[in-house]
PQR file of N, CA, C, O and H, with PARSE charges and radii, in Angstrom:
ATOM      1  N   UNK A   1      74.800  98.765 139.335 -0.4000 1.5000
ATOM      2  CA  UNK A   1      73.732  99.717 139.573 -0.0000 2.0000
ATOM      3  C   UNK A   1      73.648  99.971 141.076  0.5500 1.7000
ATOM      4  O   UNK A   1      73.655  99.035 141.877 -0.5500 1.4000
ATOM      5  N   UNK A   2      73.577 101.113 141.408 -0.4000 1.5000
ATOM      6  CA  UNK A   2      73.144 101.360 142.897 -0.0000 2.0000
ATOM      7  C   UNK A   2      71.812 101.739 143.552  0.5500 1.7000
ATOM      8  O   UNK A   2      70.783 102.325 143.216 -0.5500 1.4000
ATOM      9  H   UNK A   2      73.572 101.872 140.758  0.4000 1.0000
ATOM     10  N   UNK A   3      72.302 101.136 144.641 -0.4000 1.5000
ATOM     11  CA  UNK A   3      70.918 101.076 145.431 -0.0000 2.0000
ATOM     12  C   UNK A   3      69.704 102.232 145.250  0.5500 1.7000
ATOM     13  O   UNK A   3      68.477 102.129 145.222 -0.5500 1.4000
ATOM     14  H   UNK A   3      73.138 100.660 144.914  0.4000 1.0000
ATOM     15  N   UNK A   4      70.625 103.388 145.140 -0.4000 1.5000
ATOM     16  CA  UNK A   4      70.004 104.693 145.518 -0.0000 2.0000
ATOM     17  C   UNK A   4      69.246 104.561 144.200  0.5500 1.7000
ATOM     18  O   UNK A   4      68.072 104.925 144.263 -0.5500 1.4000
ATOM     19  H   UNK A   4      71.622 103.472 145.163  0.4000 1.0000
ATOM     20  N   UNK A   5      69.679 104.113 143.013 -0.4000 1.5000
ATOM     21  CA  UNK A   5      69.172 104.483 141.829 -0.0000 2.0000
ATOM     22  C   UNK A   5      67.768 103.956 141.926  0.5500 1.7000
ATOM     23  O   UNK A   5      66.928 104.685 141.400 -0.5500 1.4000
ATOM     24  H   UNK A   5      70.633 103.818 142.961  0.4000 1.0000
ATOM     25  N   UNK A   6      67.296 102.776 142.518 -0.4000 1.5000
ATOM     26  CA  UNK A   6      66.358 101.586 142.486 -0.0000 2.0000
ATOM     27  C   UNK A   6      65.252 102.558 143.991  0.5500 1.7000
ATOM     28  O   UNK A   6      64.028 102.460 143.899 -0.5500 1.4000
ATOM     29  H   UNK A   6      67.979 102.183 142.946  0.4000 1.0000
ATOM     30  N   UNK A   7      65.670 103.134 144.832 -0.4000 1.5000
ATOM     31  CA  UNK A   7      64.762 103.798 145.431 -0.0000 2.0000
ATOM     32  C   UNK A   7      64.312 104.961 145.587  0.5500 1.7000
ATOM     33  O   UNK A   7      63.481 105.411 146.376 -0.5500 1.4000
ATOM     34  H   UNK A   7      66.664 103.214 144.907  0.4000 1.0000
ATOM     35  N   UNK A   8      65.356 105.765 144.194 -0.4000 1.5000
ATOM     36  CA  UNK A   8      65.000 106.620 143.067 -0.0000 2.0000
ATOM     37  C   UNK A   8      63.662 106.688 142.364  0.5500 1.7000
ATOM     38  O   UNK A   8      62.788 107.556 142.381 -0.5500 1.4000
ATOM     39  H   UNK A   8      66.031 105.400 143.553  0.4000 1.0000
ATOM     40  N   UNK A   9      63.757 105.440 141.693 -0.4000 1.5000
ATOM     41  CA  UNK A   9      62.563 105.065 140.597 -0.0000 2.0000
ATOM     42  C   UNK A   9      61.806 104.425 141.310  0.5500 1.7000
ATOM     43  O   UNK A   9      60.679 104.330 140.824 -0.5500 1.4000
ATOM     44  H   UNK A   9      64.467 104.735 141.679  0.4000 1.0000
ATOM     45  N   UNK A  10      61.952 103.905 142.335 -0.4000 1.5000
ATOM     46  CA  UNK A  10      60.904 103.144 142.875 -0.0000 2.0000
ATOM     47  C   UNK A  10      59.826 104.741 143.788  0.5500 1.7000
ATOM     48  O   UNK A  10      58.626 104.865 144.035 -0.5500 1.4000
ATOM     49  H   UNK A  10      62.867 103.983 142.730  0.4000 1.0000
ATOM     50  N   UNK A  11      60.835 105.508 143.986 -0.4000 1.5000
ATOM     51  CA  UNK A  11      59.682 106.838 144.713 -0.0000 2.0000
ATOM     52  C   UNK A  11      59.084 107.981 143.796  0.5500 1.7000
ATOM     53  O   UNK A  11      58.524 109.006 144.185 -0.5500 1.4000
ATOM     54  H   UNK A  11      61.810 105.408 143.786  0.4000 1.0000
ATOM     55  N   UNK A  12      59.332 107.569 142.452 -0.4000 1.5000
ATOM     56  CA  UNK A  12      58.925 108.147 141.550 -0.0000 2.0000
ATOM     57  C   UNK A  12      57.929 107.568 140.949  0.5500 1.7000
ATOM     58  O   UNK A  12      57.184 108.342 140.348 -0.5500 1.4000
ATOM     59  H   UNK A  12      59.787 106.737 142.136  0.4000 1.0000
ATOM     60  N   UNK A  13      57.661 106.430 140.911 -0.4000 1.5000
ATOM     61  CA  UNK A  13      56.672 105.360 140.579 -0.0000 2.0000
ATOM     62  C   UNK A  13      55.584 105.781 141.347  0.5500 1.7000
ATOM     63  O   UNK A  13      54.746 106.451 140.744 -0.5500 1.4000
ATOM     64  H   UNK A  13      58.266 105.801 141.399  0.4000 1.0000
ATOM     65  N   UNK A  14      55.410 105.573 142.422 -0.4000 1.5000
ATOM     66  CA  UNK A  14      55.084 106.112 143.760 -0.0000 2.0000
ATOM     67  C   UNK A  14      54.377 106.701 143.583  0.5500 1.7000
ATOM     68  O   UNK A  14      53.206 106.440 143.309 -0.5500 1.4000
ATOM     69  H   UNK A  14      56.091 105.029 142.912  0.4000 1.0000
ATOM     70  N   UNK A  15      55.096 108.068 143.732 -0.4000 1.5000
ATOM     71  CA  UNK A  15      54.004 109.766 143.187 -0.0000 2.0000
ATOM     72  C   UNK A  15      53.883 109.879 142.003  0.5500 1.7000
ATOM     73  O   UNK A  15      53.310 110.921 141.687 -0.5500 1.4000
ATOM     74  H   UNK A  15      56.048 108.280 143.954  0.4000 1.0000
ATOM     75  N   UNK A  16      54.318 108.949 140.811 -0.4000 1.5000
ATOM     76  CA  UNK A  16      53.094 109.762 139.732 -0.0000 2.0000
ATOM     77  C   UNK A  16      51.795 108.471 139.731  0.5500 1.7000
ATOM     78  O   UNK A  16      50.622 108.760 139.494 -0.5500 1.4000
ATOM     79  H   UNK A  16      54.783 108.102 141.069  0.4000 1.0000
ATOM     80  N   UNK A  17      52.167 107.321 139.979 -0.4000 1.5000
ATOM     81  CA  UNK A  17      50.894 106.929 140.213 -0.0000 2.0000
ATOM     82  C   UNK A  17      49.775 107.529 141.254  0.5500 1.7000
ATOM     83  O   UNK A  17      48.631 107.665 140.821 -0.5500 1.4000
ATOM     84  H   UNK A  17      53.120 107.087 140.171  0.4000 1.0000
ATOM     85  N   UNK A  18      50.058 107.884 142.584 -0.4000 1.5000
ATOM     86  CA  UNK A  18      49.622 108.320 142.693 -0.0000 2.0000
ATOM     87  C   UNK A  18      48.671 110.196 142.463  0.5500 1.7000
ATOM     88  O   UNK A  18      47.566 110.718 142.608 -0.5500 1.4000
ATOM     89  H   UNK A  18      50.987 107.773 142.937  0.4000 1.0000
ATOM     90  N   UNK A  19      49.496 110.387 142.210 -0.4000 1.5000
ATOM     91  CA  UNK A  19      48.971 111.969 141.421 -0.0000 2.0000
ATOM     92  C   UNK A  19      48.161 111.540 140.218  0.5500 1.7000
ATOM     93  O   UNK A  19      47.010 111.889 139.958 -0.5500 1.4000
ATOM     94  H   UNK A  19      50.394 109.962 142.092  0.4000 1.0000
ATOM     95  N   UNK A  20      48.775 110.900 139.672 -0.4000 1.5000
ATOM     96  CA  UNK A  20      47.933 109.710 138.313 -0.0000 2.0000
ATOM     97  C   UNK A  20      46.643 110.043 138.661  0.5500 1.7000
ATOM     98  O   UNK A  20      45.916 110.982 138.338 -0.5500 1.4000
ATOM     99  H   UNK A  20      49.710 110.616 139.883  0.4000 1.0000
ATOM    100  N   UNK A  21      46.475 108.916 139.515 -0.4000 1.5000
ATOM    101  CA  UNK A  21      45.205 108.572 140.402 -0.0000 2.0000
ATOM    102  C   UNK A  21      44.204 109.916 140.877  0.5500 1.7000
ATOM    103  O   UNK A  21      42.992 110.038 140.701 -0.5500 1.4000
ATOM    104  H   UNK A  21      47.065 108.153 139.778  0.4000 1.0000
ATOM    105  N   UNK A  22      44.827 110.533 141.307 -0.4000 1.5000
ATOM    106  CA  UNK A  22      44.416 111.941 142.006 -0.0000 2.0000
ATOM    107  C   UNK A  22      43.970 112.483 140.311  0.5500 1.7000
ATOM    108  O   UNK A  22      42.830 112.196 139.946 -0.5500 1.4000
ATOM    109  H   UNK A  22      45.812 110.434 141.450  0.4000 1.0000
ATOM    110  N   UNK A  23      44.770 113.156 139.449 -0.4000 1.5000
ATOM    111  CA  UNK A  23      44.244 113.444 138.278 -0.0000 2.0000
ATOM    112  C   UNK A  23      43.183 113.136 137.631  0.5500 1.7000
ATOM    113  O   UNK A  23      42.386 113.934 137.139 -0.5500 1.4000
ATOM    114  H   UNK A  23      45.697 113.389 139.745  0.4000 1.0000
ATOM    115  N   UNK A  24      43.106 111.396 137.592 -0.4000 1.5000
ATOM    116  CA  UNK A  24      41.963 110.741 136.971 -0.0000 2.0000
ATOM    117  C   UNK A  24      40.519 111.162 137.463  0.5500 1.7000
ATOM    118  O   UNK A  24      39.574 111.683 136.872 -0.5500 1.4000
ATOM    119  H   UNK A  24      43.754 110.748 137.991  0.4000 1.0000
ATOM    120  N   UNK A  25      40.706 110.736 138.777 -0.4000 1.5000
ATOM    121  CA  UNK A  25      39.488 110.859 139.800 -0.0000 2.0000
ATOM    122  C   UNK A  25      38.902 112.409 139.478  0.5500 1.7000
ATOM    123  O   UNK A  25      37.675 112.417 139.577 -0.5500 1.4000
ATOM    124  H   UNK A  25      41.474 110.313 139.257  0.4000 1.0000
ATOM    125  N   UNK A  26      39.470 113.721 139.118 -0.4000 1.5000
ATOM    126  CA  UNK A  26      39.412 114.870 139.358 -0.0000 2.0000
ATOM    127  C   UNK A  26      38.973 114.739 138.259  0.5500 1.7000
ATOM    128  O   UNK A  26      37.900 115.342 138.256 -0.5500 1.4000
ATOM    129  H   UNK A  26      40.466 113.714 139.037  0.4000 1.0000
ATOM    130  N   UNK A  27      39.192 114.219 137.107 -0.4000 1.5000
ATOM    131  CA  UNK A  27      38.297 114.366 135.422 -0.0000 2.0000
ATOM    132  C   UNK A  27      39.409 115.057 134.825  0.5500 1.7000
ATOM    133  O   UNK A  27      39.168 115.773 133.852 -0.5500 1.4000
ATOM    134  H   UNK A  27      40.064 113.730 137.109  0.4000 1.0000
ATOM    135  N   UNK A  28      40.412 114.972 135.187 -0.4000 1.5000
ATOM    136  CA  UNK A  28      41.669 115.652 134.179 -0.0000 2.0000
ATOM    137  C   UNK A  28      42.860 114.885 133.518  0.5500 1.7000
ATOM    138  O   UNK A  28      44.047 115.203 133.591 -0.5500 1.4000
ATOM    139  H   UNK A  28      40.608 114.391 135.976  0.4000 1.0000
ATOM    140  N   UNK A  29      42.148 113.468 132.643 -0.4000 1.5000
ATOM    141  CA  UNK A  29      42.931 112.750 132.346 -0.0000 2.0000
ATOM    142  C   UNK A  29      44.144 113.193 131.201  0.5500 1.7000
ATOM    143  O   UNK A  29      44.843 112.231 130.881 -0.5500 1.4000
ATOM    144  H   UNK A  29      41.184 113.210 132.583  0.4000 1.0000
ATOM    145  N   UNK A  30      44.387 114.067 130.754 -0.4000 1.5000
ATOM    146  CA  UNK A  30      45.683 114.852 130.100 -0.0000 2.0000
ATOM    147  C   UNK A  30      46.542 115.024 130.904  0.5500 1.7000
ATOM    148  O   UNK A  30      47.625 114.448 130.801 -0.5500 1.4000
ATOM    149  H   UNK A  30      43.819 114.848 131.014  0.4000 1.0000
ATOM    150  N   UNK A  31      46.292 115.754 131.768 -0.4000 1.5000
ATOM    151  CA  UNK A  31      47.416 116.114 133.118 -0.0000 2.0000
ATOM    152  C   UNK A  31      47.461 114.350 133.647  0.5500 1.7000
ATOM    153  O   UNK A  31      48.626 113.955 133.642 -0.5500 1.4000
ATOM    154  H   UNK A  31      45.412 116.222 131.851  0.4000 1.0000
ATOM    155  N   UNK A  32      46.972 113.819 133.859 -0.4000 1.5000
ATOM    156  CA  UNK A  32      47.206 112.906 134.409 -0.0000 2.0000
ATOM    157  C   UNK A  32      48.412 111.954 133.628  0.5500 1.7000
ATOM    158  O   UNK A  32      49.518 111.618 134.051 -0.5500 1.4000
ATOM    159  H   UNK A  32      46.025 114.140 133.863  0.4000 1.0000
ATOM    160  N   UNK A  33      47.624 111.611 132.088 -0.4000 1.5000
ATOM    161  CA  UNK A  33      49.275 111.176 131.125 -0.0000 2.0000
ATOM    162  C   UNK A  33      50.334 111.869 131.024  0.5500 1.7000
ATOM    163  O   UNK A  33      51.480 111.420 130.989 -0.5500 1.4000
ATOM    164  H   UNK A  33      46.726 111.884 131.745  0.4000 1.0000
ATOM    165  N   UNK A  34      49.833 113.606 130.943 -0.4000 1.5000
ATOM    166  CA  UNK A  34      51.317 114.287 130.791 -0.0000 2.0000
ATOM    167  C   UNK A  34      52.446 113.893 131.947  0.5500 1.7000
ATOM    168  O   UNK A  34      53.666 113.815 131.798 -0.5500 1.4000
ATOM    169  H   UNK A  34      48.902 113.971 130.971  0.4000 1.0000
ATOM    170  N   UNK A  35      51.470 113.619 133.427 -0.4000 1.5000
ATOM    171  CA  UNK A  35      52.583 113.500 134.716 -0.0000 2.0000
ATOM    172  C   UNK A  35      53.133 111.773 134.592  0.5500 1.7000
ATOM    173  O   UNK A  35      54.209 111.400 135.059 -0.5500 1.4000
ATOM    174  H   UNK A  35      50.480 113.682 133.549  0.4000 1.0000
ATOM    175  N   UNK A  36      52.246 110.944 133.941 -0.4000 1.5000
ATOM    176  CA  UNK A  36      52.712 109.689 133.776 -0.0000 2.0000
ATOM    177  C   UNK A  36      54.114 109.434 132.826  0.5500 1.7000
ATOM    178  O   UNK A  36      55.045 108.643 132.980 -0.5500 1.4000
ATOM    179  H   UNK A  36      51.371 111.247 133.562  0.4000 1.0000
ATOM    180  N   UNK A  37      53.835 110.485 131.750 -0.4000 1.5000
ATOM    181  CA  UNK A  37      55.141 110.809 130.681 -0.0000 2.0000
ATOM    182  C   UNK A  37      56.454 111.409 131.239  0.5500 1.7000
ATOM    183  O   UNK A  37      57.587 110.995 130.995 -0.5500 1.4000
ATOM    184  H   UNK A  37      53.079 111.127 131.625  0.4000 1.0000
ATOM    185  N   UNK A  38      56.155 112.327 131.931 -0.4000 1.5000
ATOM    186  CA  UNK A  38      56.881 113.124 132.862 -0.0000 2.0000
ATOM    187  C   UNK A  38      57.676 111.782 133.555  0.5500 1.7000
ATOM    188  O   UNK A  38      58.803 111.523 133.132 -0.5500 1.4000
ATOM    189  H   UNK A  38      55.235 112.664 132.128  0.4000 1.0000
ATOM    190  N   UNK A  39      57.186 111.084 134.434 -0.4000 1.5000
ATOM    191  CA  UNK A  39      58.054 110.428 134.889 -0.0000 2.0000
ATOM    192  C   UNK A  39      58.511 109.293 134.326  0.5500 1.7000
ATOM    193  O   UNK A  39      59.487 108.880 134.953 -0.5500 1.4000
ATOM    194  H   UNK A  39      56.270 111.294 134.778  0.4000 1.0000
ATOM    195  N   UNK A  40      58.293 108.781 133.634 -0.4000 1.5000
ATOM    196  CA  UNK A  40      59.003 107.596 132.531 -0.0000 2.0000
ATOM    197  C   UNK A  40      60.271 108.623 131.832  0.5500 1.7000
ATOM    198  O   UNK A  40      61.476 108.375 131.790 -0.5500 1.4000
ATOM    199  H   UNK A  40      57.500 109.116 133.125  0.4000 1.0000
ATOM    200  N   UNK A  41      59.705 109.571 131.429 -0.4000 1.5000
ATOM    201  CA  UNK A  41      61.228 110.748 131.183 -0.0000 2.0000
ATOM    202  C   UNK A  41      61.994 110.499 131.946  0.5500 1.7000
ATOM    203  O   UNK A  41      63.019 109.854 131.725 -0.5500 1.4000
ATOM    204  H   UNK A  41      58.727 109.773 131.463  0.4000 1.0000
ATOM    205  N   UNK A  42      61.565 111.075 133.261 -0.4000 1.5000
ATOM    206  CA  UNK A  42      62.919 111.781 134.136 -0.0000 2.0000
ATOM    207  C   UNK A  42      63.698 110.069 134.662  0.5500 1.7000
ATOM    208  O   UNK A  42      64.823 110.264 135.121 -0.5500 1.4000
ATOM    209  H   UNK A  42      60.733 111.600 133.441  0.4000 1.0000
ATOM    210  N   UNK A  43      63.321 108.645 134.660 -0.4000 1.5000
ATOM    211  CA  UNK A  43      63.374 107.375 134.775 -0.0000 2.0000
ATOM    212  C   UNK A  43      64.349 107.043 133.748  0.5500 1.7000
ATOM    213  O   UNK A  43      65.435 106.492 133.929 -0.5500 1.4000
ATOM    214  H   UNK A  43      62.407 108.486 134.287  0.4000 1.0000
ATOM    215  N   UNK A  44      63.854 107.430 132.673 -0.4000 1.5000
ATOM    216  CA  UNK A  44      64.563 107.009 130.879 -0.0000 2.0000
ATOM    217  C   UNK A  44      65.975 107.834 131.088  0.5500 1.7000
ATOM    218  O   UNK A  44      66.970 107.250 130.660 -0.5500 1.4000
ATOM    219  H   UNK A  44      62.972 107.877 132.525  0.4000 1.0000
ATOM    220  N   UNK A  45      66.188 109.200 131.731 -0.4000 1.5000
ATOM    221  CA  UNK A  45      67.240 109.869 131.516 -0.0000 2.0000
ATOM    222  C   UNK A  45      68.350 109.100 132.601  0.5500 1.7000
ATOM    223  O   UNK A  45      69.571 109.028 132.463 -0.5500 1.4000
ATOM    224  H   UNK A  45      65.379 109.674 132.078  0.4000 1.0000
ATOM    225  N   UNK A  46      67.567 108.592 133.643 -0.4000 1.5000
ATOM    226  CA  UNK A  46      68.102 108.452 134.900 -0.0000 2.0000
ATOM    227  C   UNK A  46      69.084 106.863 134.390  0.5500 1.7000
ATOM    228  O   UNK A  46      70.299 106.789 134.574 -0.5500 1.4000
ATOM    229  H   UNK A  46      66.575 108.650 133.756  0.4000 1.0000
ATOM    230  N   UNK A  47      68.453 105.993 133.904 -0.4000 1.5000
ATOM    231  CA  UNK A  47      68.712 105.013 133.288 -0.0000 2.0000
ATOM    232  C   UNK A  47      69.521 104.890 131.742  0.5500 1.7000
ATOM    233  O   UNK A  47      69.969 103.789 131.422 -0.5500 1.4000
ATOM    234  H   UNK A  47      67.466 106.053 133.754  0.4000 1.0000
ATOM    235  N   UNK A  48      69.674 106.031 130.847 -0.4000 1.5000
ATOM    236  CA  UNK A  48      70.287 106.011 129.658 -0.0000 2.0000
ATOM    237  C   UNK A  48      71.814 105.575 129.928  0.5500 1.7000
ATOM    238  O   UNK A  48      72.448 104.702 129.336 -0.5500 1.4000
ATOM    239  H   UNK A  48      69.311 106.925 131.107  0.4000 1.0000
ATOM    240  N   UNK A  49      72.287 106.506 131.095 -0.4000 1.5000
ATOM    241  CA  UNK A  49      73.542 106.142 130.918 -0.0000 2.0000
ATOM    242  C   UNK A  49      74.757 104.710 131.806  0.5500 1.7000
ATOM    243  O   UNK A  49      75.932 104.384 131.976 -0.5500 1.4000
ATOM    244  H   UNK A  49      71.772 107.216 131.576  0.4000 1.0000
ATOM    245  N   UNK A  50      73.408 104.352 132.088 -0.4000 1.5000
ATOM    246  CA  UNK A  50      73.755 102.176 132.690 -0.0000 2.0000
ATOM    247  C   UNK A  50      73.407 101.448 131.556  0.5500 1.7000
ATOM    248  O   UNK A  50      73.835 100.295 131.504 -0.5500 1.4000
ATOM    249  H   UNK A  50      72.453 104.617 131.950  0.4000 1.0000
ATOM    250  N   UNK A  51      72.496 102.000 130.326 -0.4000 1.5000
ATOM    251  CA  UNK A  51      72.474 100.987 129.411 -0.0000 2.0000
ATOM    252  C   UNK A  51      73.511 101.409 128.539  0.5500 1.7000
ATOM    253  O   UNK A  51      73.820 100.554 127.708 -0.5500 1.4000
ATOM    254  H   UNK A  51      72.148 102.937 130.368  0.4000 1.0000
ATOM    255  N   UNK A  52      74.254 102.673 128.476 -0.4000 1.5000
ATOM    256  CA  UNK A  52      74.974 102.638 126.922 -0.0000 2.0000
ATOM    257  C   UNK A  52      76.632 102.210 127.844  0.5500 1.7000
ATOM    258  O   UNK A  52      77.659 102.114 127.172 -0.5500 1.4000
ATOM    259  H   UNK A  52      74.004 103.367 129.151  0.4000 1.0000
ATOM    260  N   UNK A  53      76.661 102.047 129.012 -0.4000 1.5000
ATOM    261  CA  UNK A  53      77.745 100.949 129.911 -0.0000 2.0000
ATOM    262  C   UNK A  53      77.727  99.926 129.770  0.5500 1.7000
ATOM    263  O   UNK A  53      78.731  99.219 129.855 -0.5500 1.4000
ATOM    264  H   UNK A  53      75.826 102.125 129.558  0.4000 1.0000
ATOM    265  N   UNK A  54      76.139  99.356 129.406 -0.4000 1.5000
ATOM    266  CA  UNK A  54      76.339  98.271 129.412 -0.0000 2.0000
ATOM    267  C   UNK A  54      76.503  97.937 127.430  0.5500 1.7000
ATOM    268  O   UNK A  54      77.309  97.146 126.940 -0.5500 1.4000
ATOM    269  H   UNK A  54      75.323  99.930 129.337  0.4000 1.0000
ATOM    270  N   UNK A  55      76.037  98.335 127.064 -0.4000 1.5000
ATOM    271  CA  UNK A  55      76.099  98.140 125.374 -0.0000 2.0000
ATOM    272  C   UNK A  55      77.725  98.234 125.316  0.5500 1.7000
ATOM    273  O   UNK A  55      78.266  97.370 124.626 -0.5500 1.4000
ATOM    274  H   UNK A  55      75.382  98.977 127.461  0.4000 1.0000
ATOM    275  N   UNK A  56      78.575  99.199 125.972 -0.4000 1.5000
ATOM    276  CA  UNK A  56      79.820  99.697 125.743 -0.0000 2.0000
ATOM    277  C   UNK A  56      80.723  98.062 126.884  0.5500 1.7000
ATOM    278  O   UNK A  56      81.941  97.949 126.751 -0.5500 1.4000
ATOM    279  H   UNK A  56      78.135  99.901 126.532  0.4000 1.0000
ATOM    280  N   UNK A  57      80.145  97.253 127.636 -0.4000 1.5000
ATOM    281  CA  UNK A  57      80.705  96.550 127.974 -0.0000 2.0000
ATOM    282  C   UNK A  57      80.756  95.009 127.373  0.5500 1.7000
ATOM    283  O   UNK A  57      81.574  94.130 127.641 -0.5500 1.4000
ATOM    284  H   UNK A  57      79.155  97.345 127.744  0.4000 1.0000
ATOM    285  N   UNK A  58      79.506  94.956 126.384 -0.4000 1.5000
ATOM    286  CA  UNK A  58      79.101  93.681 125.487 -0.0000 2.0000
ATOM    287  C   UNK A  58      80.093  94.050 124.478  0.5500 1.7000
ATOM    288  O   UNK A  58      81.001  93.344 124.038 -0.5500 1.4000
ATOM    289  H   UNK A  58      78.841  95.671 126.167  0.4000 1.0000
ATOM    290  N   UNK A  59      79.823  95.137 124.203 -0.4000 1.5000
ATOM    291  CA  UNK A  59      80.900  95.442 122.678 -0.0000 2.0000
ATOM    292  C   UNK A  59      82.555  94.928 122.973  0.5500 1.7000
ATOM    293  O   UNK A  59      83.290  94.246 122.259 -0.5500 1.4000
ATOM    294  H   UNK A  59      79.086  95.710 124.561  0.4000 1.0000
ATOM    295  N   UNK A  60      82.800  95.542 124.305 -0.4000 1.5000
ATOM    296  CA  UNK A  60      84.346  95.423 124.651 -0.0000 2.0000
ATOM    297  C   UNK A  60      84.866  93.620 124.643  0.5500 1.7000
ATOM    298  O   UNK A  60      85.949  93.118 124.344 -0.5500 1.4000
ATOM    299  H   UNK A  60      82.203  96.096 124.885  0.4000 1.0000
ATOM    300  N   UNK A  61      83.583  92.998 125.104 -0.4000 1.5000
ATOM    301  CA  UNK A  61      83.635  91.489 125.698 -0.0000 2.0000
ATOM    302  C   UNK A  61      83.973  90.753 124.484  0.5500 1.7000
ATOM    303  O   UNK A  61      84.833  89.872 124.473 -0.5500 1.4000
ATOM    304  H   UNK A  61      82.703  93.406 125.347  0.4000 1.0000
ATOM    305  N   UNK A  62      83.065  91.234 123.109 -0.4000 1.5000
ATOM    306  CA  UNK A  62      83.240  90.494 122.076 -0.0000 2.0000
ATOM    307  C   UNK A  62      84.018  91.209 120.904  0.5500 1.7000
ATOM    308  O   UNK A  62      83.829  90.820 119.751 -0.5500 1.4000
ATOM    309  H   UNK A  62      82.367  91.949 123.119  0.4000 1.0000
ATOM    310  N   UNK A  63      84.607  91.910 121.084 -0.4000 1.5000
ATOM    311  CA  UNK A  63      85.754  92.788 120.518 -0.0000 2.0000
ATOM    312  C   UNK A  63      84.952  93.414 119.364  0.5500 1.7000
ATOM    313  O   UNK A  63      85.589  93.665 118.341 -0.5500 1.4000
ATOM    314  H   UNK A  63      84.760  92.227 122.021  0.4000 1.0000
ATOM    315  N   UNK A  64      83.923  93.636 119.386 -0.4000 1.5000
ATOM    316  CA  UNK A  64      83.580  94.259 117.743 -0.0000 2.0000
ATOM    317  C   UNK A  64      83.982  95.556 117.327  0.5500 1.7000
ATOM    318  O   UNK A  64      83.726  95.946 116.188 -0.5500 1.4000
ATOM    319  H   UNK A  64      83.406  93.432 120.217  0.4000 1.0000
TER
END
């Protein structure tokens, strides 16, 4: 995994908590989950393809 990926998600964490925060405070807690969803998405996509490397490297290890 690379570095960049980890201060990727780590600055995405970042701003939707904070916007989170900003949302809540404002009384617009929908927008506030939709932007929390939003970024666990764009995180989940960012990350799909190191886990099916790694599923594809357990499989290879134990020959199944």
């Amino acid at each position: 995994m690379e570095v960049d990926l980890i201060f990727k998600i780590a600055a995405v964490g970042i701003l939707v908590s904070v916007l989170s925060q900003v949302l809540k405070h404002s009384g617009r807690e929908e927008q506030a989950f939709l932007t929390s969803l939003a970024g666990l998405l764009l995180v989940l996509f960012w990350i799909v393809p190191y886990i099916y490397d790694l599923f594809a490297a357990i499989q290879d290890l134990f020959s199944l």
